[in-house]
VOGU-3710 file (C-alpha; in Angstrom, 3 decimals, decimal comma):
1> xxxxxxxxxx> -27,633/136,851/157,219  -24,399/138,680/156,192  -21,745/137,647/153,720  -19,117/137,450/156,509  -14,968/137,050/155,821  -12,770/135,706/158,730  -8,680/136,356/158,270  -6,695/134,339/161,192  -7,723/131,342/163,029  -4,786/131,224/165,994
11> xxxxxxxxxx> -6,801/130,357/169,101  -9,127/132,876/169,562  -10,283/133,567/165,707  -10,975/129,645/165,339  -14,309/129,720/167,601  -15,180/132,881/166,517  -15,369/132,647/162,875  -17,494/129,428/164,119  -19,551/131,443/166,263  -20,111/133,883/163,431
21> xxxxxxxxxx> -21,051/130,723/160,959  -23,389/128,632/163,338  -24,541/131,057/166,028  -24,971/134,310/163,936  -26,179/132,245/160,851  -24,065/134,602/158,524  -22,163/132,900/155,502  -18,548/132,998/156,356  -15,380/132,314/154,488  -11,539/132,527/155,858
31> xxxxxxxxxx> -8,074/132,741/155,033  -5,462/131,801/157,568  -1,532/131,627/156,572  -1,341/127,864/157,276  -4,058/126,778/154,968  -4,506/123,321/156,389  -6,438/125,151/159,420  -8,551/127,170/157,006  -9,452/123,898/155,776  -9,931/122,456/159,089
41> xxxxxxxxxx> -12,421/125,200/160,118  -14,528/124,851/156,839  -15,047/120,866/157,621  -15,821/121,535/160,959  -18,213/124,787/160,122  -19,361/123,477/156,715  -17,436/126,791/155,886  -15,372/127,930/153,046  -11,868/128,947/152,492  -9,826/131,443/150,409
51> xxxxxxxxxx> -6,105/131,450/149,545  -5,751/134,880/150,153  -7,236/137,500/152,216  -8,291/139,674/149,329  -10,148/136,528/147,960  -11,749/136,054/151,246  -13,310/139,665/151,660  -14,070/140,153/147,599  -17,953/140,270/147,949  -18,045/140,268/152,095
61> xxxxxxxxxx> -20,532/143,069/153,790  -17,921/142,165/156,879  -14,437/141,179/156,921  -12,780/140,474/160,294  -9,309/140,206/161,548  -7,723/138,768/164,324  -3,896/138,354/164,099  -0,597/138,353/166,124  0,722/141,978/165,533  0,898/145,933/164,044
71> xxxxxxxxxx> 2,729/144,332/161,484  0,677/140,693/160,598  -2,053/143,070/160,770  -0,562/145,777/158,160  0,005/142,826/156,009  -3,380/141,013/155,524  -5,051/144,248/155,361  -3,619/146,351/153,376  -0,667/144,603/152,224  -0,650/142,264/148,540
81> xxxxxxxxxx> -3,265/140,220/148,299  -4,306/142,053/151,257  -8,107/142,367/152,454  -8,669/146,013/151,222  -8,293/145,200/147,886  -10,908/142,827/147,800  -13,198/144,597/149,978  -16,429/146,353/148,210  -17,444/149,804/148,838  -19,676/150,388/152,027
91> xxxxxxxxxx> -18,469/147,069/153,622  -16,893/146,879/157,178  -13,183/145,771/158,428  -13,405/144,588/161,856  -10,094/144,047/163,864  -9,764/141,620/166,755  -6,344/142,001/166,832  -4,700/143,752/170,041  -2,908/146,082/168,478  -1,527/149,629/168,783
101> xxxxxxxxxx> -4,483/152,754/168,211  -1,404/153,991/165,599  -2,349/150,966/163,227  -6,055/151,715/163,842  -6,042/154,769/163,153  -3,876/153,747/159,837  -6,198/151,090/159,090  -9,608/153,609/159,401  -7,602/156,062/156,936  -6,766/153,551/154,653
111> xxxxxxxxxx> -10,205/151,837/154,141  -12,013/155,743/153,787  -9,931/155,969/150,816  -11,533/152,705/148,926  -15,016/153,513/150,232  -14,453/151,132/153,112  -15,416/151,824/156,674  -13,643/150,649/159,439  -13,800/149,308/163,377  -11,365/148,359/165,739
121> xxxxxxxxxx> -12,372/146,179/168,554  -10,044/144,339/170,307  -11,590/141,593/172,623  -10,805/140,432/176,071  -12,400/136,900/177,864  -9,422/134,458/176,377  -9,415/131,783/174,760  -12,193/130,295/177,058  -14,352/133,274/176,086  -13,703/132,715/172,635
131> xxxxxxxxxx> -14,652/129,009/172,709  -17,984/129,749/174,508  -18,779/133,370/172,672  -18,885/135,561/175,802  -16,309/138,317/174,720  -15,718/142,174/175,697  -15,369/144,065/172,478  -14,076/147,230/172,788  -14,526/148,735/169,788  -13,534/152,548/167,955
141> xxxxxxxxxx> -14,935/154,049/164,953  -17,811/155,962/163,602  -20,829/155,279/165,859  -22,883/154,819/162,277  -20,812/151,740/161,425  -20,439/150,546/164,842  -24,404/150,095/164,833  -24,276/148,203/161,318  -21,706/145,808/163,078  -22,694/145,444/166,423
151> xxxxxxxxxx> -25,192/142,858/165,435  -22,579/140,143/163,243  -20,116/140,935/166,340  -22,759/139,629/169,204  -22,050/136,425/167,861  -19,444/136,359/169,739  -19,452/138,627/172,226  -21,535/138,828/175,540  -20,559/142,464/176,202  -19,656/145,118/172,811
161> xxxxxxxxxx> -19,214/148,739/173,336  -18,586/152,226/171,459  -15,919/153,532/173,283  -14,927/156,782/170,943  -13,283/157,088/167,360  -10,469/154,724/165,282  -7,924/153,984/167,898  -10,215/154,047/171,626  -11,285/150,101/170,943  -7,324/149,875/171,115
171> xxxxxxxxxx> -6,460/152,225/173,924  -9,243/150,477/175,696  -7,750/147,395/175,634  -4,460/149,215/177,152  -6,313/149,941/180,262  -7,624/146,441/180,364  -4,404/145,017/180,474  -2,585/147,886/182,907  -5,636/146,427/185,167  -4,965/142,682/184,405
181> xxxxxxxxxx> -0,944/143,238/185,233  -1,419/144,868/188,641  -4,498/142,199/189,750  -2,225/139,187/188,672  0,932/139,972/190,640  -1,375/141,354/193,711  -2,733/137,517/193,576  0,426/135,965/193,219  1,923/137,939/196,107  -1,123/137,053/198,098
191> xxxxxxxxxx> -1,145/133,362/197,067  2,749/133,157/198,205  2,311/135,245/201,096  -0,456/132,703/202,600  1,295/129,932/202,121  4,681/131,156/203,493  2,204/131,622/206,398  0,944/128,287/206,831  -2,368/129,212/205,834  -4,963/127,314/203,901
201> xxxxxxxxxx> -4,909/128,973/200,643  -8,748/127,465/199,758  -10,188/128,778/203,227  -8,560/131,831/202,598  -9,811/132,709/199,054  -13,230/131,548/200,007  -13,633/133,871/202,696  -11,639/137,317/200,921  -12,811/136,446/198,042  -16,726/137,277/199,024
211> xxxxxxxxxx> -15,043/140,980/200,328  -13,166/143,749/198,642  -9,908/141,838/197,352  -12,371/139,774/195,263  -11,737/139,408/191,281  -12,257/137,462/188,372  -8,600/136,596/188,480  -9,373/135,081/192,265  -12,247/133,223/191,264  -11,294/131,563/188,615
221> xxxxxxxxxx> -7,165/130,956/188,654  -6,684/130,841/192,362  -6,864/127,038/192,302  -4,716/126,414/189,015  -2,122/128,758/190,765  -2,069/126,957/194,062  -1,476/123,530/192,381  1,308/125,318/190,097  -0,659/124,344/187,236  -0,361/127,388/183,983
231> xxxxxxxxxx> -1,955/126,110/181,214  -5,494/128,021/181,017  -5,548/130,718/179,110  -3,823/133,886/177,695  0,686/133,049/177,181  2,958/135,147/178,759  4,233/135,633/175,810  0,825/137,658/174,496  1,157/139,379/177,773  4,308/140,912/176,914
241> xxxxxxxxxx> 3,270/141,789/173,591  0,237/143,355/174,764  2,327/145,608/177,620  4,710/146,826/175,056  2,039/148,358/173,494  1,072/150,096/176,428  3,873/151,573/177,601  4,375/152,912/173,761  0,927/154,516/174,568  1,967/155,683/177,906
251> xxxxxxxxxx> 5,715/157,043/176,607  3,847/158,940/174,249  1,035/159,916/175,884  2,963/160,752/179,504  1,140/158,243/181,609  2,740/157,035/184,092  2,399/153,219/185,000  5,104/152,209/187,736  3,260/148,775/188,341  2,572/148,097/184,862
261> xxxxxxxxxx> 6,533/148,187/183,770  7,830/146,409/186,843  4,933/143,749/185,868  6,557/143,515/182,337  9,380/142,817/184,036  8,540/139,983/186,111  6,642/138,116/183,287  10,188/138,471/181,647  11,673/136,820/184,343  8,437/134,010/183,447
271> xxxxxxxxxx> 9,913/134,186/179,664  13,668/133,257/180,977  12,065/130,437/183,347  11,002/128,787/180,210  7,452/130,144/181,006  6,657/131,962/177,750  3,089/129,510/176,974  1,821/129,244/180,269  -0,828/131,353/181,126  -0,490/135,005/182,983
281> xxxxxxxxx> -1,132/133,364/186,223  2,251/132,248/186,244  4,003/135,579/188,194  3,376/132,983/190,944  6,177/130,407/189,834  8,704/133,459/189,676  7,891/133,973/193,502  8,400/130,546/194,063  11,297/129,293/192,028
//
């Protein structure tokens, strides 16, 4: 058992702080900004809460964060009252957040120079993955650390990986999402394609969906996207958030992704619609409005 801090519980931190308190047996405390859920999570866990991040991690062998932004991020780590400067030497700050490899590689700087060592590893299963602890974690840092944390993170997790130094768990993510973009709108095109031809969307999934066009994606949203149903899962909103960082990456790094800005596009189109909490699914009720 660890000594285990938890710092944001939006949707996806919630369950796995839990995860972390009643699957990984560790003793957890967490801080979130609206201190009524930090409370909520330590009845529900039989948990404890802090009333600031830097209270949270004094003492913790792990402290992990999962917030909105570069900039939430910035401040609950190293900002007043922030993490690092409760964190003891030789403990480990784990970020969940999707976030740019520029903050990571911040972040790992920043914690070398109290004696703390540092991990980024964003995640990717939703919120549905967070709820039932099967999460990637792609994760960046010094292989050394990574194997002190990999244990406390497979709480969580039903896939964790090394994928290179600070800032690949990030960049990692990037390519995750370039591939989530172009699979989406390829189904939604699909999807309004088939029915503009009269076809039988169900017969038609069940028998593609067995050959090469198969996905995750096909399995498991066809259905919600044929009824025009977009509440199940990760917001359009997040989407967009998570594609700005990537074309950052790729103006900077000279990638070019075509798909992956028109994409960004479209699910602005979703955000003017009134579409910014439904789910990424959702480049099918652009088609069809």
């Amino acid at each position: 058992m660890a000594k285990v801090a938890f710092i944001g519980l939006g949707v996806m931190g919630f369950p796995m702080a839990g995860h972390l308190k009643t699957k990984g047996g560790h003793d957890v405390t967490v801080y979130n900004r609206t201190a009524e859920k930090a409370a909520a999570w330590a009845e529900k866990f039989s948990g404890k809460s802090a009333p600031t991040p830097a209270e949270a991690a004094t003492g913790a062998d792990f402290v992990f964060v999962c917030v909105g932004n570069d900039e939430d991020l910035r401040s609950v780590t190293s900002g007043e009252n922030g993490a690092l400067h409760g964190m003891k030497p030789g403990s480990v700050l784990i970020d969940n957040t999707t976030a740019s490899a520029e903050v990571a590689r911040e972040l790992y700087a920043a914690a070398k120079e109290r004696g703390v060592d540092f991990i980024d590893a964003p995640v990717s299963g939703g919120q549905a993955g967070a709820e039932n602890g099967v999460l990637t974690v792609m994760c960046g840092g010094d292989e050394a650390v990574f194997e002190r944390a990999r244990p406390v993170i497979d709480a969580y997790a039903r896939m964790v990986g090394l994928m290179g130094p600070a800032g690949s768990g990030q960049l990692t993510k990037m390519v995750n999402q370039i591939c989530i973009a172009g699979l989406v709108q390829g189904l939604a095109e699909a999807l309004h394609f088939g029915k503009r031809a009269g076809l039988d969307i169900e017969k038609v999934v069940e028998v593609i969906s067995k050959g090469a066009a198969g996905s995750w994606q096909m399995e498991n949203r066809h259905k919600t996207m044929n009824a025009g149903k977009y509440d199940f899962g990760f917001a359009v909103d997040w989407m967009r958030k998570d594609l700005g960082i990537v074309l950052t990456e790729a103006r900077r790094n000279g990638a070019k992704l075509p798909v992956t800005a028109v994409v960004d596009q479209f699910y602005g189109d979703v955000q003017a619609m009134g579409g910014n909490r439904w789910d990424t699914s959702s480049l099918l009720a652009r088609l069809e409005k």
